[in-house]
Backbone atoms as SQL, in Angstrom:
CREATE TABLE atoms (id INTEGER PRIMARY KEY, chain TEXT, resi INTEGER, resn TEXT, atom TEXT, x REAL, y REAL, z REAL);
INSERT INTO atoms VALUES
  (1, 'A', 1, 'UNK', 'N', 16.224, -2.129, -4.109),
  (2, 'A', 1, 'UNK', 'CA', 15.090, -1.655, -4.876),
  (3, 'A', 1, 'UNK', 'C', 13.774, -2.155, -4.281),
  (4, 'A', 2, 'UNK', 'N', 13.488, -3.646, -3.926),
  (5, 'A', 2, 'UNK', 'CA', 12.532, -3.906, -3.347),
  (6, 'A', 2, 'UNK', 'C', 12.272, -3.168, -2.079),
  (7, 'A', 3, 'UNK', 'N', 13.120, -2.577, -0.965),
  (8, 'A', 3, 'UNK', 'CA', 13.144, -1.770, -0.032),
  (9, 'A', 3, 'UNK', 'C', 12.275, -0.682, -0.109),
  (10, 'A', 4, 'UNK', 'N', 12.784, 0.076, -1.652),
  (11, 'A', 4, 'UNK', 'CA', 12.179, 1.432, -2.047),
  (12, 'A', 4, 'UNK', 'C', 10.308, 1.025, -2.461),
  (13, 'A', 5, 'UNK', 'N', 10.357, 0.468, -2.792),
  (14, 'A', 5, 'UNK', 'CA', 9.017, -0.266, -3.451),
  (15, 'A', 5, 'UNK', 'C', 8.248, -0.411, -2.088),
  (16, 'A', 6, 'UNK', 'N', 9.061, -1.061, -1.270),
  (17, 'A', 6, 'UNK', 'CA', 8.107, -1.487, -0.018),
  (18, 'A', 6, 'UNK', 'C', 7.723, 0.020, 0.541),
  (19, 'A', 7, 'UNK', 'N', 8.366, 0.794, 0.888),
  (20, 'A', 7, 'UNK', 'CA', 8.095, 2.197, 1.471),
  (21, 'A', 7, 'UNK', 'C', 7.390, 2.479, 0.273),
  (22, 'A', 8, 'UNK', 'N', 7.251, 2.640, -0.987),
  (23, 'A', 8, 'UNK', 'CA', 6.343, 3.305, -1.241),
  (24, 'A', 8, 'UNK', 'C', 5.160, 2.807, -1.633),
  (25, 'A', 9, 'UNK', 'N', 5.005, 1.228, -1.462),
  (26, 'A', 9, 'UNK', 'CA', 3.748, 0.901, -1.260),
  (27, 'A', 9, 'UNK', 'C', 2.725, 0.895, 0.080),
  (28, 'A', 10, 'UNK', 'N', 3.580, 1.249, 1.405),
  (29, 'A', 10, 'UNK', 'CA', 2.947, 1.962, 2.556),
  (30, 'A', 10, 'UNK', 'C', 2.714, 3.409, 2.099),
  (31, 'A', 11, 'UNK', 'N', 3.593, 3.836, 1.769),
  (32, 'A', 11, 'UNK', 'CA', 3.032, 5.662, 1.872),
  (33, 'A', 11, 'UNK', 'C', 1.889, 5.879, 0.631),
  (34, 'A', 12, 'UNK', 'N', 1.815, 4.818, -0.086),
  (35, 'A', 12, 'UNK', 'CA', 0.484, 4.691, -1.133),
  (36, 'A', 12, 'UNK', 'C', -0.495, 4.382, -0.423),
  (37, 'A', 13, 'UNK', 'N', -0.628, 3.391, 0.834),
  (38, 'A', 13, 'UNK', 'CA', -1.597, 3.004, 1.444),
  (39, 'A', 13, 'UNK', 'C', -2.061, 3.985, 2.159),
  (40, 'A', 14, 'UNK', 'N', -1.342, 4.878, 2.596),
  (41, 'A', 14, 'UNK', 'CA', -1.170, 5.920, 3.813),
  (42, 'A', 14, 'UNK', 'C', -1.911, 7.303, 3.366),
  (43, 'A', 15, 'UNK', 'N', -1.474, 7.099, 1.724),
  (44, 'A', 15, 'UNK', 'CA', -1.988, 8.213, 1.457),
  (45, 'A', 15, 'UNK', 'C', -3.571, 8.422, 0.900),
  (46, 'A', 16, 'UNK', 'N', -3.530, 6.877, 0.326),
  (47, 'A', 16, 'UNK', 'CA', -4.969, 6.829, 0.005),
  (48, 'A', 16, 'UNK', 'C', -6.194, 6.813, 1.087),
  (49, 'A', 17, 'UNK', 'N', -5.658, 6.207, 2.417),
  (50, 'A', 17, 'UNK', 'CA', -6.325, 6.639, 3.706),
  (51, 'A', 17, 'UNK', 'C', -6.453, 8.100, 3.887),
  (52, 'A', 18, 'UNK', 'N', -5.999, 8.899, 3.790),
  (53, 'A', 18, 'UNK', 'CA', -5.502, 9.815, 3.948),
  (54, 'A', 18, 'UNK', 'C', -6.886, 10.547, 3.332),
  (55, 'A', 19, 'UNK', 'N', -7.620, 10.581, 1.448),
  (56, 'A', 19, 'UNK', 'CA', -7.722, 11.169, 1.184),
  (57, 'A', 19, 'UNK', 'C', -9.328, 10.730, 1.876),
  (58, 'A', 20, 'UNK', 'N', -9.629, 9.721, 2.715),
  (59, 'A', 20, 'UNK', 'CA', -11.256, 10.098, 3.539),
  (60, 'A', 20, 'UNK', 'C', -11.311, 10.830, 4.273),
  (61, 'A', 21, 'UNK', 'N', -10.129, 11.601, 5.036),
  (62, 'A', 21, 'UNK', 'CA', -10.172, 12.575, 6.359),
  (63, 'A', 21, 'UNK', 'C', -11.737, 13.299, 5.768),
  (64, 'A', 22, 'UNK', 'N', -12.105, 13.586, 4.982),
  (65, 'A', 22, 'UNK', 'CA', -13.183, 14.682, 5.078),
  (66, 'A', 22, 'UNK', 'C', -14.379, 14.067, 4.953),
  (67, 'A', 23, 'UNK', 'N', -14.404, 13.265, 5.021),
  (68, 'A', 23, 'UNK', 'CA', -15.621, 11.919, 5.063),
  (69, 'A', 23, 'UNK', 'C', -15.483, 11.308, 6.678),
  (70, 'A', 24, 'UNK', 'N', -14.552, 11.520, 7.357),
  (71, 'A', 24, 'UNK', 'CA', -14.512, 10.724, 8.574),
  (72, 'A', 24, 'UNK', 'C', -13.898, 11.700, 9.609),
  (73, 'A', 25, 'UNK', 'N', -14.915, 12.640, 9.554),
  (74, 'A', 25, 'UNK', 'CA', -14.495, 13.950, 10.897),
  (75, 'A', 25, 'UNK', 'C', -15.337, 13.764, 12.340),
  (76, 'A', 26, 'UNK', 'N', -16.289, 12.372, 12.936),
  (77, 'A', 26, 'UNK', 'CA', -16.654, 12.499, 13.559),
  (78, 'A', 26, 'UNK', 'C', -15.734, 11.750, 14.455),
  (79, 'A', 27, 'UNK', 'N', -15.784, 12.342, 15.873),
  (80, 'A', 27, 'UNK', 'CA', -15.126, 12.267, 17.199),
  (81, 'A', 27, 'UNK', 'C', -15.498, 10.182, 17.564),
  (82, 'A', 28, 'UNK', 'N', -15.221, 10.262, 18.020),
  (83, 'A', 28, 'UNK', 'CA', -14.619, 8.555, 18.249),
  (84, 'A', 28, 'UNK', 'C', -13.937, 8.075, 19.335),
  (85, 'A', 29, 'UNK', 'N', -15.120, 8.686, 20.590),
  (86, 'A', 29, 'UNK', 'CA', -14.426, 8.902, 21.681),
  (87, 'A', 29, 'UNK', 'C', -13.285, 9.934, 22.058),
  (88, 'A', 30, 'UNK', 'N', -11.968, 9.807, 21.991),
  (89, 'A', 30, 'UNK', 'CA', -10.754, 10.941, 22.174),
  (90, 'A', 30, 'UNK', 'C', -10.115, 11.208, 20.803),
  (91, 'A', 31, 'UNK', 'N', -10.516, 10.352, 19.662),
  (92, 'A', 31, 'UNK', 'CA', -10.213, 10.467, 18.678),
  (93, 'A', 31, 'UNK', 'C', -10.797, 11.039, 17.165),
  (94, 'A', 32, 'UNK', 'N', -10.407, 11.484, 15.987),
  (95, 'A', 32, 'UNK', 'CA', -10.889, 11.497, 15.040),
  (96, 'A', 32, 'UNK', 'C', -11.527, 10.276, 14.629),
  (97, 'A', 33, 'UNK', 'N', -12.607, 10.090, 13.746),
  (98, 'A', 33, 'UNK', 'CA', -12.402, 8.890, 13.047),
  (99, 'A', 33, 'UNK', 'C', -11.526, 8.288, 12.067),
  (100, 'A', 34, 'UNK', 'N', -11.103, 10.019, 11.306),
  (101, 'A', 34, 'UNK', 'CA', -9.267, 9.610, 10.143),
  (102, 'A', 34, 'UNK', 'C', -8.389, 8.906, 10.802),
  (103, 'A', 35, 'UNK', 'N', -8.373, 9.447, 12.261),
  (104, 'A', 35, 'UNK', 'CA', -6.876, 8.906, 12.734),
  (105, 'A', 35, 'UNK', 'C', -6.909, 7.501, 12.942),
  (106, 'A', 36, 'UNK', 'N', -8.034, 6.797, 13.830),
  (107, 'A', 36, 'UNK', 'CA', -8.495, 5.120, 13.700),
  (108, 'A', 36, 'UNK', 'C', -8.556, 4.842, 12.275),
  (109, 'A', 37, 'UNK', 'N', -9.348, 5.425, 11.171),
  (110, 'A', 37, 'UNK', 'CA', -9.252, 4.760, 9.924),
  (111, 'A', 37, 'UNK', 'C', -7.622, 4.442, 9.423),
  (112, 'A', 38, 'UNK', 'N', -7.135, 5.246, 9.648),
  (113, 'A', 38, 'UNK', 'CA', -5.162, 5.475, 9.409),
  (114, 'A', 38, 'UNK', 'C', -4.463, 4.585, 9.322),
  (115, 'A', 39, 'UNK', 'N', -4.658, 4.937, 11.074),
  (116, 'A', 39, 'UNK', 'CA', -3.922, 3.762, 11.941),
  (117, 'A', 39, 'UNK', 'C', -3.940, 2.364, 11.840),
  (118, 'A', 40, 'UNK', 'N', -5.521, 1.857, 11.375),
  (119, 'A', 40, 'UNK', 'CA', -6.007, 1.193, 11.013),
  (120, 'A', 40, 'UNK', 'C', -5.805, 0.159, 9.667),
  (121, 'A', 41, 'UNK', 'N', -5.925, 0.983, 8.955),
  (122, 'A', 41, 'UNK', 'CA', -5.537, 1.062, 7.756),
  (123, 'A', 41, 'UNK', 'C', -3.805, 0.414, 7.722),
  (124, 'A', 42, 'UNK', 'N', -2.794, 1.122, 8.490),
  (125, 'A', 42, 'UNK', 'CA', -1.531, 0.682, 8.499),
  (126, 'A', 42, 'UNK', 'C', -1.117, -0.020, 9.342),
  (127, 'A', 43, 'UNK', 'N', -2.215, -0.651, 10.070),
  (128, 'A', 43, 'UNK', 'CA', -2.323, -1.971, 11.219),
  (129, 'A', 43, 'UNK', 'C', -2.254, -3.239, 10.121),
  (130, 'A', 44, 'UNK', 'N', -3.677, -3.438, 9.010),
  (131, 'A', 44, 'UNK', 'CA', -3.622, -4.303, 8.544),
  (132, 'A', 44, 'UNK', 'C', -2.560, -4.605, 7.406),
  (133, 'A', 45, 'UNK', 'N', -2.376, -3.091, 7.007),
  (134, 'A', 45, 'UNK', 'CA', -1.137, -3.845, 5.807),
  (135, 'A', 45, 'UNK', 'C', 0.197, -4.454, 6.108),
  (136, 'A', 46, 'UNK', 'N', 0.541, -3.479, 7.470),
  (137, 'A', 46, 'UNK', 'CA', 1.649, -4.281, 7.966),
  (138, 'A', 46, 'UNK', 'C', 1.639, -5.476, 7.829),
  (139, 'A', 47, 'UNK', 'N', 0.496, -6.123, 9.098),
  (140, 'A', 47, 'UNK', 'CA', 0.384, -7.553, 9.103),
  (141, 'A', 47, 'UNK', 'C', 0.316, -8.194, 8.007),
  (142, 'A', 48, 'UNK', 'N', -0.102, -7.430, 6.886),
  (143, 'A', 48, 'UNK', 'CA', -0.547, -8.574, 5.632),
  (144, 'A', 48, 'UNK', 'C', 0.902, -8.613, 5.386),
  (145, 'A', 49, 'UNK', 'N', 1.820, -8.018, 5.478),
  (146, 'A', 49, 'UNK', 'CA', 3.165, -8.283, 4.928),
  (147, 'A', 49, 'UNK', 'C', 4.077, -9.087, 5.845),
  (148, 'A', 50, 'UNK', 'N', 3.954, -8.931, 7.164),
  (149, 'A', 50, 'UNK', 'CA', 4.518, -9.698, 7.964),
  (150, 'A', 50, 'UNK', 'C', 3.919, -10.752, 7.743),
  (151, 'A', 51, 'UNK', 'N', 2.840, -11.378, 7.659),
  (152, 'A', 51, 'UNK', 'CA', 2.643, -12.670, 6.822),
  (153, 'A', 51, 'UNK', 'C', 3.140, -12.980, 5.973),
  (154, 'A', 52, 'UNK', 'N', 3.348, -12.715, 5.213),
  (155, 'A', 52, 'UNK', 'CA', 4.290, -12.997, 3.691),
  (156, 'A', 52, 'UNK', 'C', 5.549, -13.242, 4.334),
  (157, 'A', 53, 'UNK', 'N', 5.980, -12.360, 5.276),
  (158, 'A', 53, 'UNK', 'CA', 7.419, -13.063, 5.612),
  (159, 'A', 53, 'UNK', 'C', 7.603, -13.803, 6.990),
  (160, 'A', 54, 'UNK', 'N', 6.398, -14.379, 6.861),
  (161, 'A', 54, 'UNK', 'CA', 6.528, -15.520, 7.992),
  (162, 'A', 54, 'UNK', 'C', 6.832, -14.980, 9.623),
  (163, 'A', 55, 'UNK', 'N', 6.264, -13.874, 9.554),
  (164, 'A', 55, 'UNK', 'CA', 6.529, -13.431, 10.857),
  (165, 'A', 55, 'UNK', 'C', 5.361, -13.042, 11.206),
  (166, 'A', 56, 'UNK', 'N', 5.327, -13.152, 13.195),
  (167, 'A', 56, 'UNK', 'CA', 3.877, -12.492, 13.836),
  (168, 'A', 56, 'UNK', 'C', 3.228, -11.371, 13.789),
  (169, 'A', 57, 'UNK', 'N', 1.859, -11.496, 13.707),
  (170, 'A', 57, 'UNK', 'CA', 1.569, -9.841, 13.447),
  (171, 'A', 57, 'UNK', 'C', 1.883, -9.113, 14.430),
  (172, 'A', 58, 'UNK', 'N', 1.829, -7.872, 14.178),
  (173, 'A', 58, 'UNK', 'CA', 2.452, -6.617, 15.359),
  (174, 'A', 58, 'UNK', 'C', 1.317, -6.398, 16.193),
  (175, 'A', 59, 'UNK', 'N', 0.832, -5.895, 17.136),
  (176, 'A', 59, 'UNK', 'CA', -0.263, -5.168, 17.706),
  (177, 'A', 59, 'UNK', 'C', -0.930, -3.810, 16.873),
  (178, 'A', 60, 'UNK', 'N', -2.098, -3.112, 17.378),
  (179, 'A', 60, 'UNK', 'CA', -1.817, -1.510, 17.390),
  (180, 'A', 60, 'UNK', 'C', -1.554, -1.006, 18.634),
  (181, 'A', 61, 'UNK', 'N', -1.007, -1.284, 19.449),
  (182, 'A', 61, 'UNK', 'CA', -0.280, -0.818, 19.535),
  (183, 'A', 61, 'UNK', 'C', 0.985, -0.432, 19.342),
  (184, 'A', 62, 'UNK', 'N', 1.419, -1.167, 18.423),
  (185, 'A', 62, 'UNK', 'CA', 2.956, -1.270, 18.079),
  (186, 'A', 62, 'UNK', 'C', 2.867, -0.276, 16.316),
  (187, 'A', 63, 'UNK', 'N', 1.640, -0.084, 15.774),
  (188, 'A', 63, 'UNK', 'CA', 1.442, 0.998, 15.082),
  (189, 'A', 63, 'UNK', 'C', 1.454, 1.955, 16.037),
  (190, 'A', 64, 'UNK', 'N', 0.630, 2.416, 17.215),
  (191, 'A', 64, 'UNK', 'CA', 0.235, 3.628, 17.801),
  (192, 'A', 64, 'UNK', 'C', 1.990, 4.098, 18.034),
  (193, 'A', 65, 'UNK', 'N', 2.908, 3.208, 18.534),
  (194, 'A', 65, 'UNK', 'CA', 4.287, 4.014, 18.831),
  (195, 'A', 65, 'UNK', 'C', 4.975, 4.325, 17.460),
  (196, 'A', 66, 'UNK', 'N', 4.838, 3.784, 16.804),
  (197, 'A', 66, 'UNK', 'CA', 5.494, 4.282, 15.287),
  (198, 'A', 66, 'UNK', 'C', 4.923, 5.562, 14.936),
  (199, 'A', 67, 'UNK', 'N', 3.082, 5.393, 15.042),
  (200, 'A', 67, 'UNK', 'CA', 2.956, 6.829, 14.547),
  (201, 'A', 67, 'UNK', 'C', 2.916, 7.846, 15.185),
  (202, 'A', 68, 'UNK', 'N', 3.190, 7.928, 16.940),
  (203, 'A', 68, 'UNK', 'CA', 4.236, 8.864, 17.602),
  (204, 'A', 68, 'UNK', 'C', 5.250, 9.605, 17.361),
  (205, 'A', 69, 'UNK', 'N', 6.049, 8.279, 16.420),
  (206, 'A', 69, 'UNK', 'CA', 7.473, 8.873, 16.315),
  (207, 'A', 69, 'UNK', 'C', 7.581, 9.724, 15.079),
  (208, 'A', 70, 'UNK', 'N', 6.524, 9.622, 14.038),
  (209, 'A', 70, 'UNK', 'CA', 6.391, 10.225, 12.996),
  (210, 'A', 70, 'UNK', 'C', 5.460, 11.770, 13.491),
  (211, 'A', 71, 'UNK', 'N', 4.702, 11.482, 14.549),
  (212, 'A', 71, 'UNK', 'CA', 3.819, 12.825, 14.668),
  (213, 'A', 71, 'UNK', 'C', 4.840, 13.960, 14.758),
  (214, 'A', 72, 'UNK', 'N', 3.878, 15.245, 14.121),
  (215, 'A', 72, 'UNK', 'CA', 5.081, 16.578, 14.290),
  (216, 'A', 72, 'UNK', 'C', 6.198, 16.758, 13.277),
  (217, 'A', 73, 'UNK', 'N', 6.608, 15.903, 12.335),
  (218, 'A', 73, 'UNK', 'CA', 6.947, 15.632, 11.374),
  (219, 'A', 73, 'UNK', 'C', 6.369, 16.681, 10.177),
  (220, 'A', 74, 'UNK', 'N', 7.395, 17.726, 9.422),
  (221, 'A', 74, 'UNK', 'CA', 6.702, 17.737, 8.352),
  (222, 'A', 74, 'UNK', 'C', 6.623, 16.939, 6.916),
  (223, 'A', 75, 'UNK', 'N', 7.057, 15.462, 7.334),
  (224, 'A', 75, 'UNK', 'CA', 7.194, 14.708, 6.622),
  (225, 'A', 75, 'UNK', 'C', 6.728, 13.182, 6.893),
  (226, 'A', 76, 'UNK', 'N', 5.278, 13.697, 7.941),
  (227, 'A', 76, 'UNK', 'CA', 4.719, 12.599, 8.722),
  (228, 'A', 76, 'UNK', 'C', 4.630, 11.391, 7.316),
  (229, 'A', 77, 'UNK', 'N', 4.349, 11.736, 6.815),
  (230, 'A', 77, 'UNK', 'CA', 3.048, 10.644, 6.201),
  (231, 'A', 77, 'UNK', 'C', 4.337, 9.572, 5.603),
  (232, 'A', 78, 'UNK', 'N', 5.869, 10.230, 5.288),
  (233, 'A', 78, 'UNK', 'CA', 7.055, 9.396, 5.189),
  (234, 'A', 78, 'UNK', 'C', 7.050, 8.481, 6.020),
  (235, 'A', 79, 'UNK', 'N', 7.511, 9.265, 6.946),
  (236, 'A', 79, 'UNK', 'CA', 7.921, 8.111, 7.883),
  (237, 'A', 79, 'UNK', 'C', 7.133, 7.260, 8.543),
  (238, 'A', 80, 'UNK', 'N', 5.763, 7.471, 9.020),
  (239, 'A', 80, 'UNK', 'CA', 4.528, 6.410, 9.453),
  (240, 'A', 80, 'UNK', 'C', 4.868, 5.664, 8.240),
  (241, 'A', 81, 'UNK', 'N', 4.985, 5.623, 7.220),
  (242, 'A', 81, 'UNK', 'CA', 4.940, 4.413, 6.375),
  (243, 'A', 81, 'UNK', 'C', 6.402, 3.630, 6.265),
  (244, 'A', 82, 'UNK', 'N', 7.705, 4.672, 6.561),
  (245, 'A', 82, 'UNK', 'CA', 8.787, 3.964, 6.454),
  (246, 'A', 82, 'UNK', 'C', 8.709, 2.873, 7.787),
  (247, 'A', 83, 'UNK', 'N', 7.847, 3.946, 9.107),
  (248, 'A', 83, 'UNK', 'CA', 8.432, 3.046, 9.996),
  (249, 'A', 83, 'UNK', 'C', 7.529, 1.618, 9.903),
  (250, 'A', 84, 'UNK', 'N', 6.403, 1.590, 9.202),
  (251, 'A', 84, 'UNK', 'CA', 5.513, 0.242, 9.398),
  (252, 'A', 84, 'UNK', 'C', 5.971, -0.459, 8.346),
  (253, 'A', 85, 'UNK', 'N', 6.646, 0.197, 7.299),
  (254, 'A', 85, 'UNK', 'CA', 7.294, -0.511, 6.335),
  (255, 'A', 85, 'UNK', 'C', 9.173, -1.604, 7.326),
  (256, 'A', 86, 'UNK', 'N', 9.210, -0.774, 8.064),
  (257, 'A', 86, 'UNK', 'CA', 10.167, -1.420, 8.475),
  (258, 'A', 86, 'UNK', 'C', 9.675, -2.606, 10.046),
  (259, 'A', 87, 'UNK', 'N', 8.508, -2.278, 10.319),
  (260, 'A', 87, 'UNK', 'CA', 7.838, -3.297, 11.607),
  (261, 'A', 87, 'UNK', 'C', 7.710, -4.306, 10.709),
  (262, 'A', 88, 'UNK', 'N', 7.094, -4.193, 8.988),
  (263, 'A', 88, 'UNK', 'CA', 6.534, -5.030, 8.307),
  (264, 'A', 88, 'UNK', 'C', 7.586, -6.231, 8.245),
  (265, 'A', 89, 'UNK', 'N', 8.788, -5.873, 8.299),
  (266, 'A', 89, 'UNK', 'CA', 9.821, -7.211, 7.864),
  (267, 'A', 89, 'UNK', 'C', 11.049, -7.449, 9.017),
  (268, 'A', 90, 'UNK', 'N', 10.362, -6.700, 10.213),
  (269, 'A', 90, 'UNK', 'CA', 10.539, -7.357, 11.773),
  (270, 'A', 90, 'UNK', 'C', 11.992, -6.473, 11.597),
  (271, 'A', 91, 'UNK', 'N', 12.060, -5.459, 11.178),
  (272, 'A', 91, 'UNK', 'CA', 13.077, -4.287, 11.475),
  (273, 'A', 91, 'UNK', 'C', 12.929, -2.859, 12.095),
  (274, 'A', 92, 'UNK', 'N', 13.457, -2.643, 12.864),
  (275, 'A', 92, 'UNK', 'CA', 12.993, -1.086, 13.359),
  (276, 'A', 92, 'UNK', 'C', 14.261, -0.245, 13.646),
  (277, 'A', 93, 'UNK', 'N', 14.470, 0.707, 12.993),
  (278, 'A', 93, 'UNK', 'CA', 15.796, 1.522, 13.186),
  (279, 'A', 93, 'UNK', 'C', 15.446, 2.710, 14.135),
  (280, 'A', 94, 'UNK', 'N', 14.394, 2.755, 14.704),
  (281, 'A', 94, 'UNK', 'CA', 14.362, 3.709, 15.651),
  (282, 'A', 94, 'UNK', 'C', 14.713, 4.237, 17.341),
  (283, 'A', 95, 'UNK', 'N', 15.690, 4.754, 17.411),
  (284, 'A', 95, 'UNK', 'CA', 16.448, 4.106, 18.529),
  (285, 'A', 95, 'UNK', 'C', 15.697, 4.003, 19.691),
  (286, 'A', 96, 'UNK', 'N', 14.131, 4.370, 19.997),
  (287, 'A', 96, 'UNK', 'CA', 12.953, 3.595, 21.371),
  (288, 'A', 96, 'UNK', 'C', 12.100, 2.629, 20.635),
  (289, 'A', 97, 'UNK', 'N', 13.385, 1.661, 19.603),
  (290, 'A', 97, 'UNK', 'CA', 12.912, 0.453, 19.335),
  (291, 'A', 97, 'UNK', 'C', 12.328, -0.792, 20.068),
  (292, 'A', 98, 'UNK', 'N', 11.351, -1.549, 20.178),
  (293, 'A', 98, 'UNK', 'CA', 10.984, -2.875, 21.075),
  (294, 'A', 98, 'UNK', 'C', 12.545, -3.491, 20.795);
């Protein structure tokens, strides 16, 4: 149950990022500014949770490959949060796991 809770307190984070996309449409170099706010956004919560469990924070880059594996997805916004939900407690079931 705590599992389920944890995923859906990322895809709460994910989604509430989510609802500035129309406030944050300017270019950002090669990027949106939503997609850095995002990414961003699911950079720090990770870490705030990998703190709690006594483990090192991740990079972003180690968000940027998670939310690869979710891009193209019509069920992106799941899995970017399952998978940072699962970096969060130093697990990754994705088989081009670190």
């Amino acid at each position: 149950m705590k599992w389920i809770k944890l995923i859906d307190d990322f895809r709460y984070r994910l989604m509430n990022a989510q609802k500035e996309r129309k406030n944050k449409n300017k270019w950002m170099g090669e990027e949106l500014e939503w997609v850095i706010f995002e990414r961003e956004t699911m950079f720090n919560f990770t870490n705030e949770e990998r703190l709690k469990n006594n483990l090192p924070p991740v990079t972003i880059e180690d968000i940027k490959r998670v939310e690869g594996w979710a891009a193209g997805h019509s069920d992106y916004t799941f899995k970017f949060a399952l998978y940072c939900a699962e970096l969060s407690i130093g697990k990754s079931k994705h088989p081009d796991a670190m």
